[in-house]
Structure formats: C-alpha cells, structure tokens
C-alpha positions as CSV (number, residue, x, y, z in Angstrom):
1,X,-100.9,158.3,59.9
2,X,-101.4,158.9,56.2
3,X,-100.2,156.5,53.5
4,X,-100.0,156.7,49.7
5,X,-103.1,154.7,49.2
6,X,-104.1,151.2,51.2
7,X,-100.8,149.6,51.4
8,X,-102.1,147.5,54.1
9,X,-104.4,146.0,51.7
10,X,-101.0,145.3,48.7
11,X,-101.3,141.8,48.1
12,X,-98.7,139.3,45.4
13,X,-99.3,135.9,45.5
14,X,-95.8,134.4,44.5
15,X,-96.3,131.6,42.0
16,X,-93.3,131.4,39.5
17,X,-91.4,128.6,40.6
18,X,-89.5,127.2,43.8
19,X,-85.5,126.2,44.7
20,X,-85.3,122.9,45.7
21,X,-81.6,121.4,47.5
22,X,-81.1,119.1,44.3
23,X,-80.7,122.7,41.9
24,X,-77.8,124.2,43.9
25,X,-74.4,124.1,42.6
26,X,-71.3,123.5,44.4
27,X,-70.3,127.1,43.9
28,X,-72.9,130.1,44.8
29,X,-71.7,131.7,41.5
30,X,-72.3,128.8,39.6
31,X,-75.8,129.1,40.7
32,X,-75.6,133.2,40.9
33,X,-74.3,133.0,37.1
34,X,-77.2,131.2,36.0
35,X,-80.3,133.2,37.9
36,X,-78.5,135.8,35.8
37,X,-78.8,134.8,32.9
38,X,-82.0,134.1,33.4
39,X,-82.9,137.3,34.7
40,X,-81.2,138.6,31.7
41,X,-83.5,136.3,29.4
42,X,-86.4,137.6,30.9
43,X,-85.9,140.9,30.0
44,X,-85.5,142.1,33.2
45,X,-84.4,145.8,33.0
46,X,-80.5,146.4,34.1
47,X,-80.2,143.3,35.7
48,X,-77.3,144.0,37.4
49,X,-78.6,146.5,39.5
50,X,-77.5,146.0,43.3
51,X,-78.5,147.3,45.9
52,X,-75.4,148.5,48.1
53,X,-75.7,148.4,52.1
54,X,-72.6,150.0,54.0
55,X,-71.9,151.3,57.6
56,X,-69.8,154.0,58.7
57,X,-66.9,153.7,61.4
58,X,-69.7,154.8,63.9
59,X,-72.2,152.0,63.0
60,X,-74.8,154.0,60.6
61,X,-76.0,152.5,57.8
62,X,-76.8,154.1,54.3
63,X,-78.0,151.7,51.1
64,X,-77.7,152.7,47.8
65,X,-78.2,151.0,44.1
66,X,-75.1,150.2,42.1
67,X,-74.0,148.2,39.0
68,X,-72.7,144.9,39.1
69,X,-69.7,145.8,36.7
70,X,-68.1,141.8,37.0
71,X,-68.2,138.3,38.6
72,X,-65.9,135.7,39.4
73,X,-64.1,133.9,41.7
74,X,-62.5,136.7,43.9
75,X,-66.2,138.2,44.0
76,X,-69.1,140.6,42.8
77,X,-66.7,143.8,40.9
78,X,-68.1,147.4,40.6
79,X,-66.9,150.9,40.4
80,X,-67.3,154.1,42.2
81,X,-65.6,157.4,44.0
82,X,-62.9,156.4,46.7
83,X,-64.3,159.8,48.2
84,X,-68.1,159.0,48.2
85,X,-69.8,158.1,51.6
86,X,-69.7,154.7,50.5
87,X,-66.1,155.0,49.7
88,X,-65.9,156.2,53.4
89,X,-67.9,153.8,55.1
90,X,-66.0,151.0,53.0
91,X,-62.6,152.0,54.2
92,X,-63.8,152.3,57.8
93,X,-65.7,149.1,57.7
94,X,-65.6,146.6,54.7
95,X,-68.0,144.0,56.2
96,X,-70.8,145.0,53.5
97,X,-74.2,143.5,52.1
98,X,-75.9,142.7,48.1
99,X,-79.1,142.9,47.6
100,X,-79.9,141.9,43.8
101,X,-83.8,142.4,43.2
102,X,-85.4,140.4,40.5
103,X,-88.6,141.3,41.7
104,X,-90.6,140.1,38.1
105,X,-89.1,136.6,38.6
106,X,-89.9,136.6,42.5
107,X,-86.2,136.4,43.3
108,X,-83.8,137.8,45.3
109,X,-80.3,137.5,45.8
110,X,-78.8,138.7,48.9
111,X,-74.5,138.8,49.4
112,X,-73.1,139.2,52.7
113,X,-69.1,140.0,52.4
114,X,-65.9,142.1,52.8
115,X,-64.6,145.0,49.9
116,X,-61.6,145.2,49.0
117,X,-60.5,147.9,46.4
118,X,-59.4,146.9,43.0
119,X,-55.5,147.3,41.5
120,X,-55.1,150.3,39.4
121,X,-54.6,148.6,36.8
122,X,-58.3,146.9,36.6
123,X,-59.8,150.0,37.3
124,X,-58.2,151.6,34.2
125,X,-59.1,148.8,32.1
126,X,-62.6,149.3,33.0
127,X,-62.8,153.2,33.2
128,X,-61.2,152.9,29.1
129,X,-64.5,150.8,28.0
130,X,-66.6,153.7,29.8
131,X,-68.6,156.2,27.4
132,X,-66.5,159.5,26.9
133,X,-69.0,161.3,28.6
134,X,-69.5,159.0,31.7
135,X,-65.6,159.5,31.9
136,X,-65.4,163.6,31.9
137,X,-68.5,163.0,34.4
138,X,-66.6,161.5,36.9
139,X,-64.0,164.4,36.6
140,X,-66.6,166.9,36.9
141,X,-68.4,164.9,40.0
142,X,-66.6,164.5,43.3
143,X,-69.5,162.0,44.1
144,X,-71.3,162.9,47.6
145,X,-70.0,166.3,47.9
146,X,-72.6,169.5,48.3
147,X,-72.8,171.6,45.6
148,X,-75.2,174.3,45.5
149,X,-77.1,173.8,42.2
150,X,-77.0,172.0,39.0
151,X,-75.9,175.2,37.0
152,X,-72.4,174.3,39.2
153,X,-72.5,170.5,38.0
154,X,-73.0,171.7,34.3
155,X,-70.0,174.2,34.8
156,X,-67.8,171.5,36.1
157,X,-68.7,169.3,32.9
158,X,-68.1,171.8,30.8
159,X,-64.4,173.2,32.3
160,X,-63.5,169.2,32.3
161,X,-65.3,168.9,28.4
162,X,-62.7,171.5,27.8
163,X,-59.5,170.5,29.3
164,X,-59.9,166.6,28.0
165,X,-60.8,168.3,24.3
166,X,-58.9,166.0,21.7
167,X,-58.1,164.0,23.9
168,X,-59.2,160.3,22.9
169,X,-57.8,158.0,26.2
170,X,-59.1,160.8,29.2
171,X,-57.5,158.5,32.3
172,X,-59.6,157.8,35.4
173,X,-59.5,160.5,38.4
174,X,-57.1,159.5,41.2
175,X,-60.0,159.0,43.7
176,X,-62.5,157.2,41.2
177,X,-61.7,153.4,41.5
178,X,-63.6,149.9,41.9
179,X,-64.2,147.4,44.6
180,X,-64.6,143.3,44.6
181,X,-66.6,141.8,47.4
182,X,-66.1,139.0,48.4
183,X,-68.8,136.8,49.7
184,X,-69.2,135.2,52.9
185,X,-72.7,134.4,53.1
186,X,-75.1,134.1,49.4
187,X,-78.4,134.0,50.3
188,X,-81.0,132.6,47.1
189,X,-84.8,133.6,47.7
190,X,-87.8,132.3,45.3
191,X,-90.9,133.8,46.2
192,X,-93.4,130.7,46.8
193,X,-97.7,130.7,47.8
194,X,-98.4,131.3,51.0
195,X,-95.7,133.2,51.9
196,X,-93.8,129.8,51.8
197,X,-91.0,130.8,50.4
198,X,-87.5,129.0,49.2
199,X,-84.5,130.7,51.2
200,X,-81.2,128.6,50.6
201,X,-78.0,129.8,51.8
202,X,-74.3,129.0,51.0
203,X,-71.9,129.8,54.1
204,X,-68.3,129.8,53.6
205,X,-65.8,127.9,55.9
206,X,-62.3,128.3,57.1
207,X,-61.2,126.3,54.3
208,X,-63.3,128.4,51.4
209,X,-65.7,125.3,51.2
210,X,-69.3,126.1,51.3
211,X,-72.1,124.4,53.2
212,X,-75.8,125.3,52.7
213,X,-78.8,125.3,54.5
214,X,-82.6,126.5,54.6
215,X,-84.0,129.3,56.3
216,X,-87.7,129.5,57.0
217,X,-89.3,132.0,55.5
C-alpha cells in the first residue's frame, strides 16, 4: 500500500497541560465557554470550526466542518440549507455529534446531541448580520445539489446579484435556516505524555442534571 510519506513513523508528544476533576464546572458550557476563549486567545484560527457528524434515515454517516454561529443554554447554534444532505439526514435522524478540534492547544471537544431547527425569526436575525454577498450566495447555492460547473454557480450569483440590486435587507431563502443541538453527552480531551490523556465527560440525566466521569484514554 502506498502512503503520503511514513505516517507510521508521525510522532506528537502532548505536553501542554492536563484536566483535572477539581477544574470542571457545574455546567459543560461553563467549562466549554472558557476553553473557548482560550482557544480564541491563542490565536487559534476560526475557532469555532466544528466538525459536523450526521446519519441518514438508512444509517450512513457523512461529517462535515461547520461554524459554531452561538452558545447557550438550549445548545451549540449554527446555520445552514434545510435542503443540504445534512439538512436531510437531520430531519430523518437528529441524534448528531461535535467535534471541535483545537489541535495547537492538544484539545478536543466532542458533543453528542439531538438538532432541532431554529424559529424563523432567529434565523432572520442572524441571516441580517451576514455579509451581502454571503446572503445573495445562499440564493444562488441550493447547497448539495449537482451542478455541472462553476461557470453555472457564477451565473446563478450573478441572476440573484441582479434581482436583489438596491435592495439593502435581501431576506433569507425559505429553505436556508439554522439548528441548536442540544447536548446530551460533552466529552473534554487534553492531550497528555504518553498517550495518557485527560478525557472527562458530562452526561445529562432525566432531570437535566449532569454527572461526570473519566474515560481512559
């Protein structure tokens, strides 16, 4: 089999720090809100990138990277296309997972939970702080769908550039809208030597109380 150089031999030792049981909040966002920031501090380039894991009404899987667009205490918030596959899969299945990958601060942040779309009326609140051209985009983008070049993308931009022109408040698309998971299961990961790592993980109860435990790593 070949491979894109020895990755065999791809070696990190994980140094930066640790989670002990006496840092974790009471609240997984409590403790969510300040890896954050932190990760945010560091410089850490779109921090809110998340990685997206879905399954479709027949079980298959597909992952993709999205943008944490809001936190709080109904759950992790972001926006998309009712009509792309993850739209789909989502209203098939919403038992769905969040990965966020801090790789530079050896962290990781993983969200198991259900989606639940978002009223109307947060999703036009959100799509009216959008850039004007990331809102004729998703106009001229039915996310997921074939289309057989990008001369056929650019012709779509421009007959939606056209029909929005001088128009300042260009509403959201019907199918475009937003989700809010809400978590079940918050997994925290510190990469430690040895391969020793720190995996602490809130569960939530009947009662929406969380207990936590340790995983081995």
């Amino acid at each position: 089999m070949t491979t894109p150089g020895d990755l065999a031999a791809l070696r990190h030792e994980y140094a930066a720090g640790g989670l002990a049981e006496s840092e974790l909040t009471a609240d997984p966002l409590e403790l969510f809100g300040r890896w954050f920031d932190q990760a945010q501090s560091a410089g850490l380039p779109e921090p809110n990138a998340m990685v997206l894991a879905t399954a479709s009404a027949e079980g298959r899987p597909s992952v993709r990277t999205v943008l944490l667009k809001g936190v709080g205490a109904d759950g992790f918030r972001f926006f998309t296309n009712h009509g792309s596959r993850k739209g789909h899969d989502l209203a098939a299945q919403p038992w769905c997972s969040l990965l966020f990958p801090w790789h530079p601060l050896e962290r990781q942040v993983r969200v198991e939970g259900t989606a639940t779309a978002l009223p109307r009326a947060d999703v036009e609140e959100y799509y009216a702080q959008r850039p004007r051209g990331s809102r004729l985009g998703a106009w001229a983008s039915h996310q997921s769908r074939e289309v057989p070049d990008r001369e056929a993308l650019a012709a779509s931009y421009a007959e939606v550039e056209a029909r929005f022109a001088g128009v300042d408040d260009v509403p959201p698309p019907e199918e475009w809208g937003g989700y809010v998971v809400r978590p079940e299961v918050v997994e925290f990961w510190q990469g430690r030597p040895s391969r020793m790592h720190d995996r602490l993980v809130y569960r939530r109860g009947d009662d929406d109380s969380w207990s936590t435990s340790r995983l081995a790593p």
